[in-house]
MOPAC internal coordinates of N, CA, C and O (Angstrom, degrees):
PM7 1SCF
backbone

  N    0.0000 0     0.00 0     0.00 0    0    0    0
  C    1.4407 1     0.00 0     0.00 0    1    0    0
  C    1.5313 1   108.26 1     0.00 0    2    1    0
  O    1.2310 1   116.95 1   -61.39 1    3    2    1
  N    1.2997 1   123.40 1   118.61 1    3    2    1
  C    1.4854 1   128.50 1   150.32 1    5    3    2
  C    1.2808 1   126.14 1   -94.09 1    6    5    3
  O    1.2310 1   118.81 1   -36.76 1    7    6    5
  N    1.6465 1   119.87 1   143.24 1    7    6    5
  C    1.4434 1   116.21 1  -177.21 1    9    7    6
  C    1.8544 1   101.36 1   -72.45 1   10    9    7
  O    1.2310 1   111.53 1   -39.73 1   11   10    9
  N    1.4798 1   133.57 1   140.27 1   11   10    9
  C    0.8889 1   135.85 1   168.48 1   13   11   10
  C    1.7193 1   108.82 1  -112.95 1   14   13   11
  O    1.2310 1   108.50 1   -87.20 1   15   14   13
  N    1.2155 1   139.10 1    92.80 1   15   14   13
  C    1.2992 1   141.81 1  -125.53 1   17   15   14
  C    1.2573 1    97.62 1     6.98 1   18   17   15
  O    1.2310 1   105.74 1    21.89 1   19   18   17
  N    1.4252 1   144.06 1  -158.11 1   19   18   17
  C    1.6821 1   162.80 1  -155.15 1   21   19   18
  C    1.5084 1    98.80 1   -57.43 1   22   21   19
  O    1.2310 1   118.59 1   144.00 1   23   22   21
  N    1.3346 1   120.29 1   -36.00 1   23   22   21
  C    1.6802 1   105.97 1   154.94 1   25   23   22
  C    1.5031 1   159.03 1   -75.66 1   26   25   23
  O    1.2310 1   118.61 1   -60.27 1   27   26   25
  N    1.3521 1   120.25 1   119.73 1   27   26   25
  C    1.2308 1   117.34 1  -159.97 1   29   27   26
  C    1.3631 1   124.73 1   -80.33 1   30   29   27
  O    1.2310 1   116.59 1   -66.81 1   31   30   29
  N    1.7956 1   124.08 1   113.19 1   31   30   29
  C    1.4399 1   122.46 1  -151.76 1   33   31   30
  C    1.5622 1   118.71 1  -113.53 1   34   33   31
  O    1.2310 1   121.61 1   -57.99 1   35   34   33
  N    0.6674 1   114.53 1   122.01 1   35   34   33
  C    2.0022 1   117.59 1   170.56 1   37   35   34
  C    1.1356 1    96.19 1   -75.89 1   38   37   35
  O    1.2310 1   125.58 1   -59.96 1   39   38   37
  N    1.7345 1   106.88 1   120.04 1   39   38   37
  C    1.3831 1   124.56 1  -166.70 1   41   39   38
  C    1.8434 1   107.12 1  -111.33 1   42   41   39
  O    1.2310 1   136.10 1   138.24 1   43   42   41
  N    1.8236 1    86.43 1   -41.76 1   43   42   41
  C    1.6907 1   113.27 1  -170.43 1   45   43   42
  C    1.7732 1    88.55 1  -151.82 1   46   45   43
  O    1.2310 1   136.89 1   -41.76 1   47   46   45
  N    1.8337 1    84.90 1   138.24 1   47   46   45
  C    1.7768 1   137.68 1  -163.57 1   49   47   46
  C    2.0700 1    75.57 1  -107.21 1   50   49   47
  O    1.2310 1   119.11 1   -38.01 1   51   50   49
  N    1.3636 1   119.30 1   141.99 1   51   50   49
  C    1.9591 1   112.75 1   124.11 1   53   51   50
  C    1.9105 1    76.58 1  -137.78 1   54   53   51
  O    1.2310 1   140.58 1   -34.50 1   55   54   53
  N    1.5585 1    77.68 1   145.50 1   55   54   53
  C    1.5902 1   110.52 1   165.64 1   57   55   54
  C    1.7444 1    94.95 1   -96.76 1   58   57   55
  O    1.2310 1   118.66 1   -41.12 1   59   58   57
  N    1.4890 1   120.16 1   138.88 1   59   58   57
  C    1.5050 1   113.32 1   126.29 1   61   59   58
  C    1.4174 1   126.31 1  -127.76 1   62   61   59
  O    1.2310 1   126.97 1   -55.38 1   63   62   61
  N    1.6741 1   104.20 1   124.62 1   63   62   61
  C    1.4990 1    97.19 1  -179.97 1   65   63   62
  C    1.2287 1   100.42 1   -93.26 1   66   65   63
  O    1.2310 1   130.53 1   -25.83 1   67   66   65
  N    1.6623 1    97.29 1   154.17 1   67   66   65
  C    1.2514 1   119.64 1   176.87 1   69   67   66
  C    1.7437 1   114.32 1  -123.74 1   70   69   67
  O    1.2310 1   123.24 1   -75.49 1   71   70   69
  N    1.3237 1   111.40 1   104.51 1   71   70   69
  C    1.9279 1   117.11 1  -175.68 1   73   71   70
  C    1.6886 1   100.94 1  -116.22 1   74   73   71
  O    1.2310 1   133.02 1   -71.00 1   75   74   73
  N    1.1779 1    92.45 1   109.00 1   75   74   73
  C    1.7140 1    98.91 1   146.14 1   77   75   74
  C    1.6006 1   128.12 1   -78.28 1   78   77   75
  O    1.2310 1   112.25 1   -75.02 1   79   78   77
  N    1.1980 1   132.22 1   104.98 1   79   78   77
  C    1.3470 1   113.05 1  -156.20 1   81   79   78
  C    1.3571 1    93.37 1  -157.35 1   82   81   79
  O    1.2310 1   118.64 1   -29.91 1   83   82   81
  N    1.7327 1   120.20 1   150.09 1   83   82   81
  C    1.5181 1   131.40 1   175.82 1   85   83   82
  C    1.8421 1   131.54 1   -33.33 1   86   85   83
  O    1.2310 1   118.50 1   -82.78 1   87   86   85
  N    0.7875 1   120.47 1    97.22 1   87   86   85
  C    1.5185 1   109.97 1  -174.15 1   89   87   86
  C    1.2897 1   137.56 1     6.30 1   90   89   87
  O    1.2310 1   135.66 1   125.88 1   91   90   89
  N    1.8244 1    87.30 1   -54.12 1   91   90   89
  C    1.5541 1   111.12 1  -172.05 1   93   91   90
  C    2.0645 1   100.39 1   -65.26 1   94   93   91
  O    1.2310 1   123.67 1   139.96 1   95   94   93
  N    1.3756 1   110.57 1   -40.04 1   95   94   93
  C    1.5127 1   118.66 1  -168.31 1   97   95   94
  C    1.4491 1   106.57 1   -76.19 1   98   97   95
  O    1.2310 1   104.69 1  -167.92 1   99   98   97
  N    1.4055 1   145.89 1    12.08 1   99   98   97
  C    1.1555 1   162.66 1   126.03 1  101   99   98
  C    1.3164 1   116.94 1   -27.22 1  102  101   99
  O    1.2310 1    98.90 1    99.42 1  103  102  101
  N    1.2223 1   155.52 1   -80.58 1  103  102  101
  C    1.5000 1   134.98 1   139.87 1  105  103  102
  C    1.1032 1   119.64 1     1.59 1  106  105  103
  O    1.2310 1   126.40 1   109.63 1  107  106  105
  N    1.4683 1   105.31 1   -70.37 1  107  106  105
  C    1.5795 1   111.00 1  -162.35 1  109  107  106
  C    1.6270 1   115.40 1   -65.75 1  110  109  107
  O    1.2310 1   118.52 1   158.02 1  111  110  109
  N    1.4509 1   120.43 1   -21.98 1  111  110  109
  C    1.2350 1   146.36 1   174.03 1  113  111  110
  C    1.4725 1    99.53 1   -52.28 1  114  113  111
  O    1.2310 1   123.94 1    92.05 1  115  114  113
  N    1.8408 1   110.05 1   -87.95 1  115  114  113
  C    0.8569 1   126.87 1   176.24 1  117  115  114
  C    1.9722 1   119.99 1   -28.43 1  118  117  115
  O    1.2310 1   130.80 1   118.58 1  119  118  117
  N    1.2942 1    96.77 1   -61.42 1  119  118  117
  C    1.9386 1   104.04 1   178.92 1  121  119  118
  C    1.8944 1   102.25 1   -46.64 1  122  121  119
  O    1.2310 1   131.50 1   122.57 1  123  122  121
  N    1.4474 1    95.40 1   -57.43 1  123  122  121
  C    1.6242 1    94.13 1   176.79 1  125  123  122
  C    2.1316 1   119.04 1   -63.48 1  126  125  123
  O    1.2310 1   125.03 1   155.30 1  127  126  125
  N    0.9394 1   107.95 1   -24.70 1  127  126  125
  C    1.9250 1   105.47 1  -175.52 1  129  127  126
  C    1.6664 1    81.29 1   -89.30 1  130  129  127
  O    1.2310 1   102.69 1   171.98 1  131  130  129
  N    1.5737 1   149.33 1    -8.02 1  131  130  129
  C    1.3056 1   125.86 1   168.72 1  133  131  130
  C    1.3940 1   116.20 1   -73.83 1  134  133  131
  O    1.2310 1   121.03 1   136.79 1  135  134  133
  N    1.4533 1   115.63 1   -43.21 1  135  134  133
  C    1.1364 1   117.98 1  -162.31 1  137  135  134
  C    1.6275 1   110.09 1  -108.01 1  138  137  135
  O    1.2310 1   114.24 1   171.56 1  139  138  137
  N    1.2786 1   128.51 1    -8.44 1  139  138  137
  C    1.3477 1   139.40 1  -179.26 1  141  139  138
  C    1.6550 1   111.23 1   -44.57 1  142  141  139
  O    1.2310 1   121.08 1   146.43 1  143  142  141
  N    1.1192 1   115.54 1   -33.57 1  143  142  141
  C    1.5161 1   107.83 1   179.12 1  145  143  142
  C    1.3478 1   117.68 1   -66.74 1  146  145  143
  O    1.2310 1   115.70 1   126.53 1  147  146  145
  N    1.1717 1   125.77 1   -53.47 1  147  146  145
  C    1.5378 1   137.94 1   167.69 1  149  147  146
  C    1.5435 1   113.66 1   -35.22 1  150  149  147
  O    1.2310 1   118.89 1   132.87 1  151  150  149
  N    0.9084 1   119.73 1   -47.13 1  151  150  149
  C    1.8188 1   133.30 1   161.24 1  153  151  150
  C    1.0202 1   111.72 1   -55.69 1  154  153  151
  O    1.2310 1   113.63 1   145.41 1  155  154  153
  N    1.2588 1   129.66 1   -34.59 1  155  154  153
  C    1.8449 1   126.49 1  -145.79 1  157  155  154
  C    1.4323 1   101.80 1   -96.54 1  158  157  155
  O    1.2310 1   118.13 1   -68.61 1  159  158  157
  N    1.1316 1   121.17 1   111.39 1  159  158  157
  C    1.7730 1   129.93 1   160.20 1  161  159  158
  C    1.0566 1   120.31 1   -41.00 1  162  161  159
  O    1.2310 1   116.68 1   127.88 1  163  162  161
  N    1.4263 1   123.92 1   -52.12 1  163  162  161
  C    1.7746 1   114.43 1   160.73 1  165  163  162
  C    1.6098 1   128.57 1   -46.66 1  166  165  163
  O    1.2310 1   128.12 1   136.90 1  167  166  165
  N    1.4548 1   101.97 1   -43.10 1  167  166  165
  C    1.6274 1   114.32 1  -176.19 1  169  167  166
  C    1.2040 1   100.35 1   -73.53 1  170  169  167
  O    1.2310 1   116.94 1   135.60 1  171  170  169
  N    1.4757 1   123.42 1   -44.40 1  171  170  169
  C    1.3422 1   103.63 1   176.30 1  173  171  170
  C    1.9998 1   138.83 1   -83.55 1  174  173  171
  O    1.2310 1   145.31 1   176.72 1  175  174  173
  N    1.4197 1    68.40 1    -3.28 1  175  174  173
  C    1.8922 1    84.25 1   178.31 1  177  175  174
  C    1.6190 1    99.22 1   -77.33 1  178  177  175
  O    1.2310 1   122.71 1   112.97 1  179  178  177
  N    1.1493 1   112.42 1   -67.03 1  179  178  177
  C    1.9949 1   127.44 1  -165.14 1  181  179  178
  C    1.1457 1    99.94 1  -104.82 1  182  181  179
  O    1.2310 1   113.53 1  -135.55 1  183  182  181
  N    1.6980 1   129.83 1    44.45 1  183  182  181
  C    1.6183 1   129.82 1   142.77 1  185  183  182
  C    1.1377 1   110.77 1   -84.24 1  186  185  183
  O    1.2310 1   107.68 1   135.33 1  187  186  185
  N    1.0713 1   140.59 1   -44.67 1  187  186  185
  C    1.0761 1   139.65 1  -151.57 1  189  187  186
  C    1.9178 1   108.18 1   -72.39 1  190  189  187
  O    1.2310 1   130.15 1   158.19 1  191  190  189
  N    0.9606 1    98.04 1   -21.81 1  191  190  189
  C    1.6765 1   118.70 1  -163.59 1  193  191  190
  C    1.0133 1    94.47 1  -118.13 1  194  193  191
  O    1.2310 1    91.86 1   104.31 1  195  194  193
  N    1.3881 1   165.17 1   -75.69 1  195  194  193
  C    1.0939 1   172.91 1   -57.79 1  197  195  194
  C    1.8581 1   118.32 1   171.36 1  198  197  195
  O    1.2310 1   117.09 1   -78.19 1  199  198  197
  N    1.7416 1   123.14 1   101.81 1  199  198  197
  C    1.3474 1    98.66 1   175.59 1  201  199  198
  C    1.7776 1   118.67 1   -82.13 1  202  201  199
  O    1.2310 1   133.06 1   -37.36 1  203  202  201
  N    1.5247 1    92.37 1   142.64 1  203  202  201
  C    1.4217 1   115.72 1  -173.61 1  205  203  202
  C    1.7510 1    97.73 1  -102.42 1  206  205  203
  O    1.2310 1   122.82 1   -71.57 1  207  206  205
  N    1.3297 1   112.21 1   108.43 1  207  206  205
  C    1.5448 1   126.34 1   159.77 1  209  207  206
  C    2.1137 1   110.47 1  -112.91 1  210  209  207
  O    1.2310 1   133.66 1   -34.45 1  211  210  209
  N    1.2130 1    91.21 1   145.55 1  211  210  209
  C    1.5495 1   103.65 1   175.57 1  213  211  210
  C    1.2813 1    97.65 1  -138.58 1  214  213  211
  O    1.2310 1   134.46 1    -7.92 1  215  214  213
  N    2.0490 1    89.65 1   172.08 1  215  214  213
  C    1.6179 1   110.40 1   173.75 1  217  215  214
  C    0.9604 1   117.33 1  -147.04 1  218  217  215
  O    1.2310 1   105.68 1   -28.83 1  219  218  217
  N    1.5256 1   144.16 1   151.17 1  219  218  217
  C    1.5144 1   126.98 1   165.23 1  221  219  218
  C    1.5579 1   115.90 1  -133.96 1  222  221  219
  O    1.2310 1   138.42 1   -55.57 1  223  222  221
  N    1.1304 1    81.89 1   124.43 1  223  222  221
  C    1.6471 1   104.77 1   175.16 1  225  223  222
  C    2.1099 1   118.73 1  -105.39 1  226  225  223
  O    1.2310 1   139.38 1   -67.60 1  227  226  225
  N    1.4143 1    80.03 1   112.40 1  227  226  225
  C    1.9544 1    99.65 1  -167.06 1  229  227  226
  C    1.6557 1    99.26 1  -102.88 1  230  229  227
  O    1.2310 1   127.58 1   -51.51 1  231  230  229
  N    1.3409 1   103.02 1   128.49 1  231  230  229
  C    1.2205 1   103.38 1   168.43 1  233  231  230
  C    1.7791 1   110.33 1  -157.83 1  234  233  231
  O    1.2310 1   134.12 1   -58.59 1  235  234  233
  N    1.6306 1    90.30 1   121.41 1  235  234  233
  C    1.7134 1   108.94 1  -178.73 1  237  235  234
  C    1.1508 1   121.12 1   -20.79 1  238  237  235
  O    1.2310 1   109.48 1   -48.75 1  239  238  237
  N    1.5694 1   137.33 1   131.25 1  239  238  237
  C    1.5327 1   125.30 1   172.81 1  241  239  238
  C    2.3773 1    89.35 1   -80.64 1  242  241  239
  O    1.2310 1   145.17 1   -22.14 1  243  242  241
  N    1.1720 1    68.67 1   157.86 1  243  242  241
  C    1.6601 1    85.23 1   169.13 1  245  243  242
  C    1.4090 1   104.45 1   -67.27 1  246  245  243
  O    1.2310 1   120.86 1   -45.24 1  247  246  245
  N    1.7575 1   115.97 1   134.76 1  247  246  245
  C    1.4961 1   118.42 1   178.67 1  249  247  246
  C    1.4271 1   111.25 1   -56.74 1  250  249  247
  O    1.2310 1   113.55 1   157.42 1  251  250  249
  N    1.5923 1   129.80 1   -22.58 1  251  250  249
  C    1.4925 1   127.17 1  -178.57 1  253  251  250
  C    1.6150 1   102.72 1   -71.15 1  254  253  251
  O    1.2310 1   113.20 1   160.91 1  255  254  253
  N    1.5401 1   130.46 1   -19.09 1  255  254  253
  C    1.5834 1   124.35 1  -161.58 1  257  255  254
  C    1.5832 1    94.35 1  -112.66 1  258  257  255
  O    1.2310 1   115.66 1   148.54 1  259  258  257
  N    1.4275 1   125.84 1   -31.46 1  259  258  257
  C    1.8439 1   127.97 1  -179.50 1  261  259  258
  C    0.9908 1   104.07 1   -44.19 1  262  261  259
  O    1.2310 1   104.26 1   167.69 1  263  262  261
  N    1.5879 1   146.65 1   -12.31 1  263  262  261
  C    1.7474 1   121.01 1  -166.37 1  265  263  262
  C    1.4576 1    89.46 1   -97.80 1  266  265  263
  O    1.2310 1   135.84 1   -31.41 1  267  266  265
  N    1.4829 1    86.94 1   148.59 1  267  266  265
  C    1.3751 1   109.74 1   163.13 1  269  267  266
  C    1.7441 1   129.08 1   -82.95 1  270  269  267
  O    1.2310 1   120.10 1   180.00 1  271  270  269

């Protein structure tokens, strides 16, 4: 938030997602956090006005919790 005279403005969005998810679903993760903005109704409503930064943070489920 920045003050813009007495009003307070969202200038800059960062997303960080955070997925714990199976080894193998790592690719598939990755292909989807590349292109996810282009899809997203928020990003595309308040991009234009607003900077949108992200991050992703992947981390392995334990081989005892991965089965389906």
């Amino acid at each position: 938030m920045e003050a813009d005279g007495r009003v307070l403005v969202v200038r800059r969005i960062h997303v960080t997602y955070h997925l714990r998810l199976r080894p193998d679903k790592r690719e598939a993760a990755l292909r989807a956090y590349e292109r996810h903005v282009e899809y997203c109704p928020v990003a595309r409503t308040i991009g234009g006005c607003v900077t949108i930064t992200t991050s992703l943070e992947l981390e392995d489920l334990a081989e005892d919790t991965a089965a389906d």
